[in-house]
N, C-alpha and C positions, 0 to 999 in steps of 0.2 A: 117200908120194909128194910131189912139188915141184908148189906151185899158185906162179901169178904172177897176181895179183888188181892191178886197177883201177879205183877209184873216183873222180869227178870233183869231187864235191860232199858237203856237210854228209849228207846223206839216205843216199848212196853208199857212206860209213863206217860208218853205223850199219847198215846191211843188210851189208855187207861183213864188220864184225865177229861179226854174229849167225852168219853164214856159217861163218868159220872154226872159232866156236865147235862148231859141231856138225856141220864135217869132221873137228875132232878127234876126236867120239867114235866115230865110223868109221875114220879113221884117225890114229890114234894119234903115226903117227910125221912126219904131216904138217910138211911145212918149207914159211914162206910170207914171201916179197917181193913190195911191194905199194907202189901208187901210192893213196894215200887218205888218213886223220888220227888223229886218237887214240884212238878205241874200237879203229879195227882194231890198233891199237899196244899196245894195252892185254892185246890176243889173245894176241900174240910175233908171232917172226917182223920183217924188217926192211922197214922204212920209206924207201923210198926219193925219194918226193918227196909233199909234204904238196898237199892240196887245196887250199889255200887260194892254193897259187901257178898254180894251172891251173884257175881257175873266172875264166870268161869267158861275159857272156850277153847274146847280141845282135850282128849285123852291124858294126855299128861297132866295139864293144868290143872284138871278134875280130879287125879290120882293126888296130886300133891297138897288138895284143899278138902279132902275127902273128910277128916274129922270136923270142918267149918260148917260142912253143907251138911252133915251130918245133926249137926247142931242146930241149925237154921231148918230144919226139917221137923226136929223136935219140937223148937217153939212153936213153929206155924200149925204144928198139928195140937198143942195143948189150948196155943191162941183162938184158933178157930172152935174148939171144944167151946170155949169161957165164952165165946160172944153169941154161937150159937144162930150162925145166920140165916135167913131165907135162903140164900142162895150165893153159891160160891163162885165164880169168873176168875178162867184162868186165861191168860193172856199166853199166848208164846211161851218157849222156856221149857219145854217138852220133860228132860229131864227129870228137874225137879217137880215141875206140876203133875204129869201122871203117877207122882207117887201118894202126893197128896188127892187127887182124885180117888184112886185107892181106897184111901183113908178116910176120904170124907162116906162114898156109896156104903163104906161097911159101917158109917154109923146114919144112915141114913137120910145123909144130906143131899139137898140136889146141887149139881154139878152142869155149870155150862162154860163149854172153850168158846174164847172170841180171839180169833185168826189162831188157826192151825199149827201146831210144827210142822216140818215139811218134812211129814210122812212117805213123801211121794217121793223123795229123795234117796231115804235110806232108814227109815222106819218103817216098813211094812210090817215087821214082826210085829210092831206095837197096836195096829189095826184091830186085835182082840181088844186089845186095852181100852181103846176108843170106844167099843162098840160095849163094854162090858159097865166101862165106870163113866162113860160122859151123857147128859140125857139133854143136851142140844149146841148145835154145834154152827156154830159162824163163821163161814171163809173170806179170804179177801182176796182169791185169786180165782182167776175166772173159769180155768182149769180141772180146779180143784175139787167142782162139784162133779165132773164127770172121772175124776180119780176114787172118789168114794162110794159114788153109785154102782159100781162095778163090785165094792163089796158090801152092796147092800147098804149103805150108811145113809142114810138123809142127810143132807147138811144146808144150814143157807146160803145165799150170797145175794149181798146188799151192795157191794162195789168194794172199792179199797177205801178206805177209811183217810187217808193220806191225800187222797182230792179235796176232803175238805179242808187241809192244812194248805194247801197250794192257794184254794179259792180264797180263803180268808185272809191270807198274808198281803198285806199293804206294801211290799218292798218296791216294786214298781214303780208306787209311788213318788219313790226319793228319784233324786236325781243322780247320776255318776256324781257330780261334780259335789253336789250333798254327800254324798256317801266317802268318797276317798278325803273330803276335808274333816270329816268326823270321826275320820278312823287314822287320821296322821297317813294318810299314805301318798305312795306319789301318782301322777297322770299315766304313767304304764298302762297297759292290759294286764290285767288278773287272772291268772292261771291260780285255782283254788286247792288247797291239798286238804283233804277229810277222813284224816287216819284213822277213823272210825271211836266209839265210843266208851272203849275199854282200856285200860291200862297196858297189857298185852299187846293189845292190837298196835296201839301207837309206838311200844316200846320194837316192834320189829318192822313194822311200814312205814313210820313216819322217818327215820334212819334213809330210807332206799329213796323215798320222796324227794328226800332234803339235797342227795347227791346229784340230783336234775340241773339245780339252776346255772349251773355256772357254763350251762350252752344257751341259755336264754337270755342275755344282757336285757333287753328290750323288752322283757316281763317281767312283773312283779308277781310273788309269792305269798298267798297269804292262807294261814292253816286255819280252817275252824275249829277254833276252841270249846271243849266242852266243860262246863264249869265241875264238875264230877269228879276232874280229873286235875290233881295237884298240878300246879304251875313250871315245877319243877321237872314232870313229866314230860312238859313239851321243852323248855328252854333248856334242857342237855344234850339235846339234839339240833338245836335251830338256833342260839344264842350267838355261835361265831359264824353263821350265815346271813344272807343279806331276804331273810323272813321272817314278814311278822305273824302276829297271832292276832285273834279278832275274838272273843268272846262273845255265846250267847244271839251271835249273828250268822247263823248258818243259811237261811234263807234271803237273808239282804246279801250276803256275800256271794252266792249264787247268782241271782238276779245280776250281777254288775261282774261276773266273771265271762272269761273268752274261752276258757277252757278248766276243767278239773280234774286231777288225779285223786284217787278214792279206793279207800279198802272196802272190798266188798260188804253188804246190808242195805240197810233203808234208804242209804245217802245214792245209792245209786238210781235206784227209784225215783228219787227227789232231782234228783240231777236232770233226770229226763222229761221230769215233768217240770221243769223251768226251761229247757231244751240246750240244756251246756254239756257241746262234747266233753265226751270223759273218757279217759283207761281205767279200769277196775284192779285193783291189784290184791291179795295177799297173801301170807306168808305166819306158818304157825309152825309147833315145834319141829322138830327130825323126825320124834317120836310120832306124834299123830302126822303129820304129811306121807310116812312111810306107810303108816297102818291104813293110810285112807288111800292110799295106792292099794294093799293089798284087800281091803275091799271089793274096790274099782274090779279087780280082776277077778274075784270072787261072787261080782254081778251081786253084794249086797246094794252096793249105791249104782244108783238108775239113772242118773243123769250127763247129759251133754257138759251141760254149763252151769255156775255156779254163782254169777253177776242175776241180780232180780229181773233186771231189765230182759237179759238172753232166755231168761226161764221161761217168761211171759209171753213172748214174741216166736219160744221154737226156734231162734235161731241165733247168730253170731250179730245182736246189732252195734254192741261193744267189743272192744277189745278185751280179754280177760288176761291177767299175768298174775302165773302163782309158783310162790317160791323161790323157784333160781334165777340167775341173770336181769335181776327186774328191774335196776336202774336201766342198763342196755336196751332194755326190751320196752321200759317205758319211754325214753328219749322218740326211741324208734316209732311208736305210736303217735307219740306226743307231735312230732314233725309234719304226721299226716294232718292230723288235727289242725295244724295251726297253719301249715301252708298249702294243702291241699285242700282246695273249696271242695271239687264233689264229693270226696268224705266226708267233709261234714256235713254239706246238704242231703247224703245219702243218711246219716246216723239222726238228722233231724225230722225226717221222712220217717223213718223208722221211728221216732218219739212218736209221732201223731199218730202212728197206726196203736201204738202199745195204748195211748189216753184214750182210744175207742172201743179198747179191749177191759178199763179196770172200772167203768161206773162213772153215776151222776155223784155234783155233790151230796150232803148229809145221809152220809152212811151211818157216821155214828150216831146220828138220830133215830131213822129207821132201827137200828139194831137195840139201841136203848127203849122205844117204845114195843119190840117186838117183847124185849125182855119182862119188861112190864105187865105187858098183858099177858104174857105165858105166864108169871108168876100170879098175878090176880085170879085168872080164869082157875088156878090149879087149887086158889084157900077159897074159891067160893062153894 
């Protein structure tokens, strides 16, 4: 069968490729064009427009690229005409994917979301959307299903798909002693900094990260690198400081870190399920942090917290810092972390209750054989 997959971001690829991986062992002869980055590339299948030129976050940022996406909207709507697939999968990326969902039901295509926007946050208007243009829907949070039921929506949950990236990963394996000789670094403890995976993101958290070390003699700094992201992007910021960068090792550098600082998304998820205290931090324009203040008061946006980990759990099991004061503010965290124990055996406590909360491993295998046989059972 012909899938036409969609992924917006860093996280979107990697769930996207595990994906493909194991609609191949169900179907075999699967052909797949796809909007996403190099894991999913790495699958087969063609690539037709890289993430890296379609991740936009934040009101402003979206106003100012609004003729790109514009454009990027066009092709994937004449692209998906020409290929003509069984079946469309949209990943996350809310935005831009329910317009193209849109697009696809009015010409007759089937349409299935794998992991949700978070609707439940500050898209309830779009809940029509959901229920009008999606015809099956895969969650990864555990919540999520009892958020939809209330308005009538069926949806799945197979677990979090990211347990199977934790199970698989061999980092453990290495040794410290392996690990810091193969990355030129020195015997210190690792405090990890994960500016997140956008050009944006790093160009205004990884700044406030970087102001940290010079209270920490006794630790070392190491940012994980995203290849996506120009070289240049990190070393204007980190080049006359005493940190290095690691590419492409986000999960080994985890595993051998003592603590993490992190802009909020996936990475904080992952942080927990390796079990490395962390502060979450971020910081986006004047423009959207103003307007998403006057949200907030305007009770469009529903939530406490805004770290994945605090979402899951209902409660404060991270620190969260957004916007002002946030070197201050993370120092200040950061100290709890590192020399006060039952902080962190309280925030590790709280990891093992959140991994009883998101699922077994091969999520994305379930979800891939679910997909399968919905589409088989629907041509016979």
């Amino acid at each position: 069968m012909k899938y036409y997959i969609i992924a917006g971001e860093a996280s979107g690829d990697m769930h996207g490729a595990n994906l493909m991986h194991n609609l191949l062992k169900f179907d075999p002869d699967s052909e797949f064009r796809f909007f996403g980055g190099n894991m999913m590339q790495n699958i087969g299948g063609t690539l037709v427009k890289h993430y890296r030129d379609l991740s936009y976050m934040g009101i402003w940022e979206v106003l100012k690229n609004i003729k790109t996406i514009s454009n990027n909207l066009s092709l994937c709507k004449k692209d998906i005409i020409k290929f003509n697939p069984d079946v469309i999968i949209l990943i996350d990326y809310a935005g831009f994917n329910l317009r193209i969902a849109k697009f696809a039901k009015s010409h007759n295509l089937k349409v299935y979301y794998y992991i949700l926007p978070k609707l439940w946050a500050w898209g309830k208007s779009r809940i029509r959307k959901i229920r009008k243009f999606i015809d099956k829907l895969f969650v990864i949070l555990p919540f999520e299903v009892k958020f939809y039921k209330q308005f009538s929506i069926d949806v799945e949950f197979f677990g979090n798909p990211l347990v199977d990236e934790i199970e698989k990963d061999s980092s453990h394996s290495v040794s410290y002693k392996e690990f810091i000789t193969r990355n030129d670094l020195s015997e210190k403890p690792i405090i990890a900094l994960l500016a997140g995976s956008r050009k944006q993101e790093i160009d205004r958290c990884l700044p406030k990260m970087a102001e940290i070390i010079k209270y920490y003699p006794d630790y070392q700094f190491v940012v994980a690198g995203v290849t996506s992201i120009d070289q240049e992007s990190y070393n204007k910021f980190i080049l006359d400081k005493d940190i290095r960068i690691i590419y492409n090792q986000t999960y080994p550098l985890l595993t051998k870190s003592f603590a993490a600082v992190i802009t909020s998304g996936t990475a904080t998820l992952e942080a927990a399920l390796f079990n490395v205290p962390q502060v979450v931090i971020y910081k986006t324009s004047p423009f959207t942090f103003y307007f998403g203040q006057l949200l907030i008061l305007l009770r469009v946006i529903h939530i406490k917290f805004f770290s994945l980990v605090n979402i899951i759990l209902e409660k404060e099991a991270v620190k969260e810092l957004l916007q002002f004061n946030l070197t201050e503010n993370i120092k200040k965290e950061l100290d709890n972390i590192l020399f006060n124990n039952k902080h962190r055996e309280e925030m590790i406590k709280n990891y093992k209750e959140l991994k009883n909360n998101i699922g077994k491993p091969e999520v994305s295998k379930r979800v891939a054989e679910k997909i399968v046989n919905s589409l088989l059972a629907k041509n016979i």
